[in-house]
N, C-alpha and C positions, 0 to 999 in steps of 0.2 A: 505625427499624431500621437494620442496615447500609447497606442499598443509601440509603436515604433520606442516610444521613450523609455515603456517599461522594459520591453527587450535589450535598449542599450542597457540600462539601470544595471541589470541580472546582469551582463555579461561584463559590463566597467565594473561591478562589484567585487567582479571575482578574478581582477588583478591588482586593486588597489589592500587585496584583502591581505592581513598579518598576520603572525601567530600573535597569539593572546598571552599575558604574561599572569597565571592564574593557578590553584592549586587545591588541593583537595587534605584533609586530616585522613589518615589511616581508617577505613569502615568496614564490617565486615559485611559479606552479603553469601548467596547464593546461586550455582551456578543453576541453569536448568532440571537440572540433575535433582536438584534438589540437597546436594552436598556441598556445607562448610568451605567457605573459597574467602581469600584474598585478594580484592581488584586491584586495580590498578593503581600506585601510590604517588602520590604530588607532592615535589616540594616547590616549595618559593610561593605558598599559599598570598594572595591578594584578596584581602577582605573585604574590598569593594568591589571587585567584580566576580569572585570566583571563579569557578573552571568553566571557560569556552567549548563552543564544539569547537571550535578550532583547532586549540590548544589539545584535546582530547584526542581529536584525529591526529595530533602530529607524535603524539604518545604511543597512543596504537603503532604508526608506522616505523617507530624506534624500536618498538620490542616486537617486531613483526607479528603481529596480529593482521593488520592489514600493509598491502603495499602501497608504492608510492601514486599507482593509479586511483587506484581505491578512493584514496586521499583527497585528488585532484576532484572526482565525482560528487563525493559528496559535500566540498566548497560550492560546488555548483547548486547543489541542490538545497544546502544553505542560504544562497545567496538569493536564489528564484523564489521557496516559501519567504523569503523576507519583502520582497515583491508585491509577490502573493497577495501576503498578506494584508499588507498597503493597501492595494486594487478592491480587497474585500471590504476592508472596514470604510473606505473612501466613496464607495458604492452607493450609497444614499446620498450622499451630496452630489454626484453625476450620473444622476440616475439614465441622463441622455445615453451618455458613452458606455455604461456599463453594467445595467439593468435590460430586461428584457430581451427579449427573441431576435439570434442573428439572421432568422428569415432562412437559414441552411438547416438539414437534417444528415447527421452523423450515420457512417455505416449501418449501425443496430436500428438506425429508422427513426431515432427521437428529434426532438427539434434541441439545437440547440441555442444555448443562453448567450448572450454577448461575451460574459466572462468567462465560458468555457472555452473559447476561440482563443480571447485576449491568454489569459491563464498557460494555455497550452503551445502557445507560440513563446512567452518567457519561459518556460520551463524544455522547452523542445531548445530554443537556442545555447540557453544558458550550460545546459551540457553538450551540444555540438561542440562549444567551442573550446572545452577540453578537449579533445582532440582523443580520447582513452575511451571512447565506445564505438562499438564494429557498427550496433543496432540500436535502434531506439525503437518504441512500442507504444503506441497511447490509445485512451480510448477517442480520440476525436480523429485518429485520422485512419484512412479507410487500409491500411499496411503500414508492414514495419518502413522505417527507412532507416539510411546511411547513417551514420552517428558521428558525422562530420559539418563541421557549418560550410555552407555554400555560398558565395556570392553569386548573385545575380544581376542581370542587365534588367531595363525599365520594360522589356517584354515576357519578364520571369525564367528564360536563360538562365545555364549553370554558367557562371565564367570561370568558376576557380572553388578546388574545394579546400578546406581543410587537411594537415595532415594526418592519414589515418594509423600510421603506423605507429606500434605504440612500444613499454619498455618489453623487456624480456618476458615478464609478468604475463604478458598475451591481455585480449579484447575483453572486453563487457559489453552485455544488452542491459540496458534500461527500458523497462516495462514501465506504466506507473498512467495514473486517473489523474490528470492538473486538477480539478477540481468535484469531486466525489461530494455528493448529496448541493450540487447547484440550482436544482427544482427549491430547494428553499431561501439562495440566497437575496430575494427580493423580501424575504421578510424578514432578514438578520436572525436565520436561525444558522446554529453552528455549521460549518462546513470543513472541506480538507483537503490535502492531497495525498497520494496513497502512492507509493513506486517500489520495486523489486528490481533488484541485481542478480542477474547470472552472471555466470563467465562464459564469453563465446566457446563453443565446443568447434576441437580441431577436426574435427570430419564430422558435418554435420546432414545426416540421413534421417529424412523422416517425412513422414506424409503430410505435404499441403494442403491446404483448406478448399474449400471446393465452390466455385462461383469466383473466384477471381480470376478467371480468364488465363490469359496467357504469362508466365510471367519469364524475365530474362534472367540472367546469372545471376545480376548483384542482386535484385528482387526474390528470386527464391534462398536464394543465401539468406538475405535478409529474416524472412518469415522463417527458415527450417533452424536459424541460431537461436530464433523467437520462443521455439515450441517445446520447451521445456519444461517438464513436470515442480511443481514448487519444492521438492526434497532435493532439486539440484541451485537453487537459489542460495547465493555466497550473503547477503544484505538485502532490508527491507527495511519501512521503515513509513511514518507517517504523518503530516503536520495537520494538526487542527487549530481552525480557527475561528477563535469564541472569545470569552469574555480575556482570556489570555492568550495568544500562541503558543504551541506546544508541536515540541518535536519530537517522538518514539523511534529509537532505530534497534537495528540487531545487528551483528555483523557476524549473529552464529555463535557467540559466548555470552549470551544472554541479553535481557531486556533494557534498555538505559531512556532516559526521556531527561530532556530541555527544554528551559522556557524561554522563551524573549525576552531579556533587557532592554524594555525600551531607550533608556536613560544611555544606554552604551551601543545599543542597536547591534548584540550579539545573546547567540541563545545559550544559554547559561545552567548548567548542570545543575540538574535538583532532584532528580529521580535516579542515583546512581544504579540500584538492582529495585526493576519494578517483577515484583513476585504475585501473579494472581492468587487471591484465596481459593484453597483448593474448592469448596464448595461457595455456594453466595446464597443471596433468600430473593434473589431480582428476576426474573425473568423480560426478556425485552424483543420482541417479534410484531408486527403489526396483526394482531387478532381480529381484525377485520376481516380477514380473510381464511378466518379461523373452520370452516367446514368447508374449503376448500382444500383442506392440508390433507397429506397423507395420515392415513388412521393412529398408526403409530405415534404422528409428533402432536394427534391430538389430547391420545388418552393419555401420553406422558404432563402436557399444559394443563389436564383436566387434574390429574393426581397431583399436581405440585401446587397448584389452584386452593386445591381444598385440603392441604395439608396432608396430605397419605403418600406423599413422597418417601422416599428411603430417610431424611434427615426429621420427618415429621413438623416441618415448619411451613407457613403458609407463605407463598411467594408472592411479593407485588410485580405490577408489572412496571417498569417505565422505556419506553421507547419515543426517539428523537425524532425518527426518520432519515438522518444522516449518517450514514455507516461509520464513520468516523467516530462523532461522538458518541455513538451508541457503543461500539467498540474498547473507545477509550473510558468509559465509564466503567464496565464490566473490566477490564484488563484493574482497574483499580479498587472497585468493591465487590469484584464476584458474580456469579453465574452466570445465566446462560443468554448469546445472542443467538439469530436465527432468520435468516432467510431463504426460509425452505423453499420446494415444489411444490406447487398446487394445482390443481384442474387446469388450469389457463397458459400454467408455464412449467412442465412435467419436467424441464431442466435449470429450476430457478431461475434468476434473472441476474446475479451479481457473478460478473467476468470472473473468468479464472487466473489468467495470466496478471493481470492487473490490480484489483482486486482480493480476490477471494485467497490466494497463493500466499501473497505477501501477508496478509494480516494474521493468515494462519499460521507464516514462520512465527510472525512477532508472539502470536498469543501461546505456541509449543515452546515457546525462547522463554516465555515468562512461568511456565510452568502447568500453560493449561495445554487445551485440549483440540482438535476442528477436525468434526464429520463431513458428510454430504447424508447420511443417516447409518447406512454400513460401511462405507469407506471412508478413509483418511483422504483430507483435500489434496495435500504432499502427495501423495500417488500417482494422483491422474497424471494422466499422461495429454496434453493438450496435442488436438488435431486441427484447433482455427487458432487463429487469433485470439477473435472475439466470442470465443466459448464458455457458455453460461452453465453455473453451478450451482445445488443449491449448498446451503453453509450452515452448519449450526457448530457454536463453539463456544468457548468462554471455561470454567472452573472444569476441573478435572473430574473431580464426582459428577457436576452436575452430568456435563457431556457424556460420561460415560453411563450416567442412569439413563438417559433421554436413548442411546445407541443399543441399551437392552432392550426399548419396547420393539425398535427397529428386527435387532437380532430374531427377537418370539414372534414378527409379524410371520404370517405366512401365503402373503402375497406375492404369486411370481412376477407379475408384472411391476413391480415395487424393486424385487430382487437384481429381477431383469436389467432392470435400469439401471442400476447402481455396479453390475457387471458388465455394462457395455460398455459405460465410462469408463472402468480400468483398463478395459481392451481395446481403446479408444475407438468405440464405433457410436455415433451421432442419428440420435433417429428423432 
């Protein structure tokens, strides 16, 4: 069937896959930091295809930025958004197969989409079969698993796994959403996938989540290598898919994005140092739900609204609805994103481990900023899984204006919350 062909696709891609013979002219950029850097230099430049992620990845692991595992993860994850990608844009022509409701609801209780199933099985195999992750993470299934491919007998039987063992280098967890903002892809609005890299931690002690029952060694292994706060995340990184594919990663020395060549069917370096504008004039939050918000993230949307901001300029609003593109927009003209708390979900609603962690490396990688209103996202310390945060981020002023009404709020219960988080305690 489809899902069975797209799964081979991912995982046959990513050994017929080459290095790329491509190259870059000498450019100057900036590190996070915001200081004066020279990246990384190419010869044997190809002016018909320019530089590969391939090609890039194999750079990196020559001048040790990353290792040789590293390397192998993110072919995979290469190979699956190219997938992906496919299954999205093909979507209207199969609407049978790949449109509407699997009739199954996901851990968090939502129903999900056909493509979030289809989606999440090519991207779950496609890195198994690297063989260089301890743990895998997704939001479709209800725990971590093994980050090993398994075979199976025709009663769903393990018969044989993968080898786990990996180089010297030691394990990786892959976190990561197959398909983030899927509630729109029946109407071809943009969509994406979103995933985070840690390094598995050698003694790994920490409090499980609570409502999963009993679980065994490899199982709590699995969730306690999981539960990592996003300041321990090695790589992150995010593919959108819209009127072009687009791939954002970090690997911790700042922001880089690629787009798809179609014509060569490899993503191709075009964003060398994406630098957010420190300040922007956008704001982008759904305001519908705008006197449900905490007072704080009101009166800051009211003062930037009507120009009495700290920069005295009048903000538009535009919002997608799809974390991706709303994300990748703001990472490229400025200000502020935001999916706050409100009345109804006093711990927002956008994952932390998955989600909210990862975009937050990308957008402190590029020079901005990401709350939860008093705290840094990078902090938490996750206690589930599937633990919901709220998010505001995007331009460095802005964020930092929006965290002062927070700072002067003098609500305890507001405080409260934002303190139990870092202590990791869930209410």
């Amino acid at each position: 069937g489809l899902l069975a062909a797209a799964a081979t696709a991912a995982a046959g891609a990513l050994v017929a896959a080459g290095a790329a013979r491509a190259g870059l002219r000498q450019r100057k950029s900036r590190t996070c930091t915001g200081v004066e850097a020279q990246p990384i230099q190419f010869t044997d430049v190809c002016e018909q295809t320019g530089i590969t992620l391939n090609r890039y990845m194999i750079e990196m692991t020559k001048r040790g930025v990353i290792d040789a595992d590293m390397q192998s993860i993110f072919n995979s994850i290469r190979e699956a958004t190219k997938v992906i990608s496919k299954l999205v844009n093909r979507a209207p022509l199969m609407q049978a197969e790949l449109l509407g409701y699997q009739g199954a609801v996901n851990i968090q209780g939502e129903d999900q989409k056909k493509l979030d199933v289809i989606t999440n099985d090519v991207l779950k195999k496609a890195l198994s079969y690297t063989g260089k992750l301890g743990t895998l993470a997704s939001e479709e299934e209800d725990a971590p698993v093994p980050g090993v491919f398994a075979t199976r007998n025709a009663d769903g039987q393990v018969q044989s796994r993968g080898d786990a063992v990996l180089a010297e280098t030691g394990k990786y967890v892959c976190v990561f959403d197959p398909l983030d903002g899927s509630s729109n892809v029946d109407a071809g609005i943009a969509v994406g996938t979103i995933f985070g890299i840690f390094k598995e931690p050698e003694e790994v002690i920490c409090a499980l989540p609570s409502g999963m029952g009993p679980l065994d060694d490899d199982a709590a292994k699995c969730v306690a290598g999981t539960l990592q706060p996003g300041k321990a995340l090695v790589a992150a990184g995010y593919a959108l898919y819209s009127c072009s594919t687009e791939l954002v990663i970090t690997v911790g020395n700042g922001c880089i994005g690629f787009t798809m060549d179609a014509s060569i069917g490899e993503y191709v370096l075009t964003r060398p140092s994406i630098r957010i504008p420190e300040q922007g004039k956008i704001y982008s939050m759904n305001e519908a739900n705008f006197n449900d918000w905490d007072k704080p993230l009101q009166d800051y949307v009211q003062a930037i609204k009507a120009g009495k901001g700290k920069s005295g300029e009048r903000y538009s609003q535009r919002y997608i609805g799809s974390m991706v593109a709303d994300v990748h927009r703001t990472l490229l003209y400025g200000g502020i994103f935001a999916y706050p708390a409100d009345k109804r979900n006093v711990n927002g609603k956008l994952r932390l481990l998955y989600e909210a962690a990862p975009m937050s490396f990308l957008v402190e990688q590029a020079g901005g900023k990401a709350i939860t209103g008093h705290s840094r996202v990078m902090d938490i310390p996750p206690v589930a899984v599937h633990q919901r945060v709220p998010v505001i981020l995007g331009s460095l002023r802005d964020v930092e204006e929006c965290q002062e009404y927070f700072d002067k709020c003098e609500d305890p219960a507001l405080r409260q919350r934002c303190e139990n988080r870092m202590k990791g305690i869930l209410l």
